[in-house]
C-alpha positions as CSV (number, residue, x, y, z in Angstrom):
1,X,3.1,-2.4,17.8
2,X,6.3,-3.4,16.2
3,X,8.4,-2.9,13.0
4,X,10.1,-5.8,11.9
5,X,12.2,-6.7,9.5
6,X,12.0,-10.7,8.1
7,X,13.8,-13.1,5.9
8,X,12.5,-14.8,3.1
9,X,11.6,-17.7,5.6
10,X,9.7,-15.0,6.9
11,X,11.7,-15.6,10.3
12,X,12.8,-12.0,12.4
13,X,16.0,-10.3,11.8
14,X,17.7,-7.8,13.9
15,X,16.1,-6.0,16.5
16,X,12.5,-4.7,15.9
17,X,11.4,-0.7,16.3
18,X,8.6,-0.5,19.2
19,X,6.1,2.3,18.5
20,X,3.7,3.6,21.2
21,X,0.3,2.9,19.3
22,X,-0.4,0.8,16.2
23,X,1.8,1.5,12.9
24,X,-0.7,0.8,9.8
25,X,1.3,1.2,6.8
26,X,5.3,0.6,5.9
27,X,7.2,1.8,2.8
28,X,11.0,1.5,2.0
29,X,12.1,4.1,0.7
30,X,15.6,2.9,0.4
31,X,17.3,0.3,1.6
32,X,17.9,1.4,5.0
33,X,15.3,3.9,5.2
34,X,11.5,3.3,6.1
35,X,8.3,5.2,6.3
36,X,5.5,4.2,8.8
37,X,2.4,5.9,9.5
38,X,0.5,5.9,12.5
39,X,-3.3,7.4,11.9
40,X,-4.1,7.5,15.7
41,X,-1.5,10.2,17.0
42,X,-1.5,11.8,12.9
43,X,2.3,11.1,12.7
44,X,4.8,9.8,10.4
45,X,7.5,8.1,11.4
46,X,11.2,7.7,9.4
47,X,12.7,4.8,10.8
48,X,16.6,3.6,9.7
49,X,18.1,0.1,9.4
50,X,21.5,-0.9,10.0
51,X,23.6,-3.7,8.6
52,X,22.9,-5.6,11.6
53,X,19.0,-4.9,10.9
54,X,18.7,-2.5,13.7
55,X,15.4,-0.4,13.5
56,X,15.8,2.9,15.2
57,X,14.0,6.1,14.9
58,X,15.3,9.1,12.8
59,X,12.5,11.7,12.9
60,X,9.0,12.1,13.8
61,X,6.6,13.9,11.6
62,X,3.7,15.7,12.9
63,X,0.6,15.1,10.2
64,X,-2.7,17.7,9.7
65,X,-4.6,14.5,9.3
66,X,-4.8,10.7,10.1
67,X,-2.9,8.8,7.5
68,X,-3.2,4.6,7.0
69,X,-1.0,3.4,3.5
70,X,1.7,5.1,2.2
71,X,4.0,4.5,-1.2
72,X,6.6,6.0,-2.5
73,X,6.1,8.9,-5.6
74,X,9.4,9.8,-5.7
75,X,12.5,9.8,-3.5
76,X,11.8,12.0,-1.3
77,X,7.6,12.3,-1.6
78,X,5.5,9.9,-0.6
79,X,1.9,9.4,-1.1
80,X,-1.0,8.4,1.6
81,X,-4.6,7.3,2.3
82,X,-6.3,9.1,4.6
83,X,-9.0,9.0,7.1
84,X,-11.9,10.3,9.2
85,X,-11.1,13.8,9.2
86,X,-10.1,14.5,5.3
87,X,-12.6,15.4,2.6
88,X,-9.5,14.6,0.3
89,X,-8.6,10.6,0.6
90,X,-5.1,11.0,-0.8
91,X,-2.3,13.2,0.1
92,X,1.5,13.9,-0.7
93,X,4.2,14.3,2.1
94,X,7.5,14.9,1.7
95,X,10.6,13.9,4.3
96,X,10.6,17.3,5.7
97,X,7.2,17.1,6.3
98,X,5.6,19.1,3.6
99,X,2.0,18.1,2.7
100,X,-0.1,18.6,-0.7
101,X,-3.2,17.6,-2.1
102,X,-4.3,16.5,-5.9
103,X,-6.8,19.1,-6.0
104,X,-5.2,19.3,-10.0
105,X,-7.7,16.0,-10.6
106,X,-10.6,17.2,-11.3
107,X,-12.0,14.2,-11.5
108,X,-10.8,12.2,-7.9
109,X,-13.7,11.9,-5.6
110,X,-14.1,14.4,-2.6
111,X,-14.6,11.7,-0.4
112,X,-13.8,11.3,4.0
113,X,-13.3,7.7,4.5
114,X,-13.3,5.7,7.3
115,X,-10.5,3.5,8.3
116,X,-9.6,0.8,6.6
117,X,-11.8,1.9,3.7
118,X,-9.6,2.7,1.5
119,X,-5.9,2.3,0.1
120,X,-4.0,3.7,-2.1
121,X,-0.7,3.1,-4.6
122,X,1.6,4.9,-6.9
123,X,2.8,4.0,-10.4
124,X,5.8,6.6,-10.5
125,X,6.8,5.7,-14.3
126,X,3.1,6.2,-15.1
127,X,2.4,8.9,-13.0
128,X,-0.9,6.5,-12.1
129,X,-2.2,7.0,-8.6
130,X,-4.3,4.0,-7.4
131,X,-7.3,4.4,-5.1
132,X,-9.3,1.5,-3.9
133,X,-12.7,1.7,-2.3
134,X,-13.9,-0.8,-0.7
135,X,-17.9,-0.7,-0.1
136,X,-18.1,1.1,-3.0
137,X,-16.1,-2.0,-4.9
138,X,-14.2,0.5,-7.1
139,X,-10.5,1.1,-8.3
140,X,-9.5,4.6,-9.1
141,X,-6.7,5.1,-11.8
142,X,-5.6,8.6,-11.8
143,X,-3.3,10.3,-14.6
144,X,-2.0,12.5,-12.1
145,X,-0.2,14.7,-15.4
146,X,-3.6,14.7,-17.3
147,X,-5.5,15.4,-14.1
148,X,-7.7,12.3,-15.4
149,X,-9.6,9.3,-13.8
150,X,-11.0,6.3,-14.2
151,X,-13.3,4.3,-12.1
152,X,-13.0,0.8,-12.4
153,X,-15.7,-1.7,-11.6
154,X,-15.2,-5.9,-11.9
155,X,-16.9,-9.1,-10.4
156,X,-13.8,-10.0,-10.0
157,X,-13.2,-6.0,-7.6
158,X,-15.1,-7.1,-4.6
159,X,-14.1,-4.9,-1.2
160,X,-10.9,-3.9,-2.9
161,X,-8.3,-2.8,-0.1
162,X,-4.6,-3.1,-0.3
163,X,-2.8,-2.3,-3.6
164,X,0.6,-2.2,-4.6
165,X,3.0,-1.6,-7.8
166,X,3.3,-4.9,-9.7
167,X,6.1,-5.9,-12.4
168,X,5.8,-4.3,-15.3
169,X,4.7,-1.5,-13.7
170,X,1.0,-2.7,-13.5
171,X,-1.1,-2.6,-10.4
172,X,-1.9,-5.5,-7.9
173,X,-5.3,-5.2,-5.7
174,X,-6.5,-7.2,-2.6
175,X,-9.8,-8.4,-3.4
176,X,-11.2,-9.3,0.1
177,X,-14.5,-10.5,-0.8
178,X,-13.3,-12.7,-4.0
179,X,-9.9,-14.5,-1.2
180,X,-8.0,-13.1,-4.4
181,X,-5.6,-10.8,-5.8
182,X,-6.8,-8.9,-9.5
183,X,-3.8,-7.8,-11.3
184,X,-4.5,-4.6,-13.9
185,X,-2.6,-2.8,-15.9
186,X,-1.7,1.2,-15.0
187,X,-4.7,1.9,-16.9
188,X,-7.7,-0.1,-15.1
189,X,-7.6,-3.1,-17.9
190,X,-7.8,-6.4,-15.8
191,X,-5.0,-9.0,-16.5
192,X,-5.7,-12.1,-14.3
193,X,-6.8,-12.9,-10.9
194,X,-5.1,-15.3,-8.3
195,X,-6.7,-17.2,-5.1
196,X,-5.1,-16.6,-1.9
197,X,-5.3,-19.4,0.4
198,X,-6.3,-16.8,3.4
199,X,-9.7,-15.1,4.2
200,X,-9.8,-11.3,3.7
201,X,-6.7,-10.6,1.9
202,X,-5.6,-7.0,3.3
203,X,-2.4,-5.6,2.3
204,X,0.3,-6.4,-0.3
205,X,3.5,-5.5,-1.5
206,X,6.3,-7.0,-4.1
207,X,9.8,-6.5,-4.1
208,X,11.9,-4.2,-5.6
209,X,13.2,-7.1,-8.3
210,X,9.5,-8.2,-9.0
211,X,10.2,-11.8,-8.1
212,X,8.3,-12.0,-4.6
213,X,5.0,-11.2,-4.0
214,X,3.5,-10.6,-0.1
215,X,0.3,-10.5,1.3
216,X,-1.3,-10.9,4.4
217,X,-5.3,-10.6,5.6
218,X,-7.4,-8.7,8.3
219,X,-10.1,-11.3,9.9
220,X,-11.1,-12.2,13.4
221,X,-9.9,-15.9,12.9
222,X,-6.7,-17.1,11.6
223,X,-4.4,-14.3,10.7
224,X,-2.0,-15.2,7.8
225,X,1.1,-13.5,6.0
226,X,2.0,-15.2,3.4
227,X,5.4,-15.4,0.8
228,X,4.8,-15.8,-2.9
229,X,7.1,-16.4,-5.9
230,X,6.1,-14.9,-9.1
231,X,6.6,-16.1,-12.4
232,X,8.2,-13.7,-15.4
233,X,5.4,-13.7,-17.3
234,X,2.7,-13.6,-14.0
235,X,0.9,-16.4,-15.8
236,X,1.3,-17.9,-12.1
237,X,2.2,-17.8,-8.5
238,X,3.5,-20.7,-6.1
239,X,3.3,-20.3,-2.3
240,X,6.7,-19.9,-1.0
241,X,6.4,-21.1,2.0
């Protein structure tokens, strides 16, 4: 029940932010300012870091619904998946606490999902919000200007769950099923896949310069994070660690 902030040894830095019940997702939002949510008590946290990598709370938000990931859309909005009590599975907050739906996408599924059923991402120079489903073994690619969607459907899109920005402002998706990450442009067009050497890859994130990649899984046995490098071109990616 712990934020913590590693190195690229992946060993702890500073001193960690203790939360009262289980944070599910993390976004920076700069680079001493993070967003966590916590589903359980429907609140967001905005946490701030200090040089010495000090975690300490700045504000609470109070949500109208239980939310699990969350991505920046702007700098001050952020976007979230939610669960068990939403017909709508994305929403927008802003740092005051201001929430808004895509009811403008006439073509998003009305859909309550359960937890961990469901993640989402957002391309902000695209305007391309990214929904994964995981039973149904769908991506959703949402023109959130053009109020359009696309549902996209792969062998290689098997229990799709975590999803993140990648470079070139394409999209990277866990694929739990597959031990794999698919990589797809803003638009749903599949680009490559790459094994992960861990068993139900779960959530994923790349830095800001595009040059590490992160992942780590959700299984009952061994519980891996793991450190990637990634090549220019993402022709291929070499374990870090």
């Amino acid at each position: 029940m712990k934020c913590v902030i590693l190195n690229e040894q992946l060993q702890g830095l500073g001193t960690p932010y203790k939360f009262k019940s289980n944070p599910l997702g993390v976004v920076c939002m700069s680079h001493d300012t993070l967003c966590v949510t916590s589903g359980a008590y429907k609140v967001v946290f905005l946490l701030s870091v200090s040089t010495d990598n000090t975690i300490t709370l700045t504000k609470q938000i109070n949500t109208t619904s239980k939310f699990d990931s969350i991505c920046c859309m702007s700098p001050f909005n952020m976007v979230v998946s939610t669960y068990n009590d939403d017909p709508h599975p994305v929403k927008m907050i802003s740092v005051d606490g201001l929430e808004a739906d895509f009811d403008h996408i006439l073509t998003f599924p009305k859909k309550t999902y359960k937890i961990d059923e469901s993640k989402c991402t957002y391309v902000q120079s695209k305007n391309t919000l990214v929904l994964t489903d995981r039973y149904a073994h769908t991506v959703y690619m949402n023109d959130t200007v053009n109020g359009t969607s696309r549902a996209v459907t792969n062998e290689n899109i098997q229990g799709p769950c975590g999803a993140c920005v990648g470079p070139g402002d394409t999209v990277l998706v866990c694929s739990q099923n597959n031990n794999s990450i698919v990589h797809m442009t803003n638009d749903g067009n599949i680009l490559g896949t790459y094994p992960v050497d861990m068993t139900n890859p779960y959530r994923i994130c790349v830095s800001k310069d595009g040059t590490r990649l992160v992942v780590s899984n959700s299984v009952l046995g061994t519980r891996k994070l793991h450190l990637y490098k990634i090549s220019p071109v993402m022709v291929f990616m070499v374990d870090f660690i």
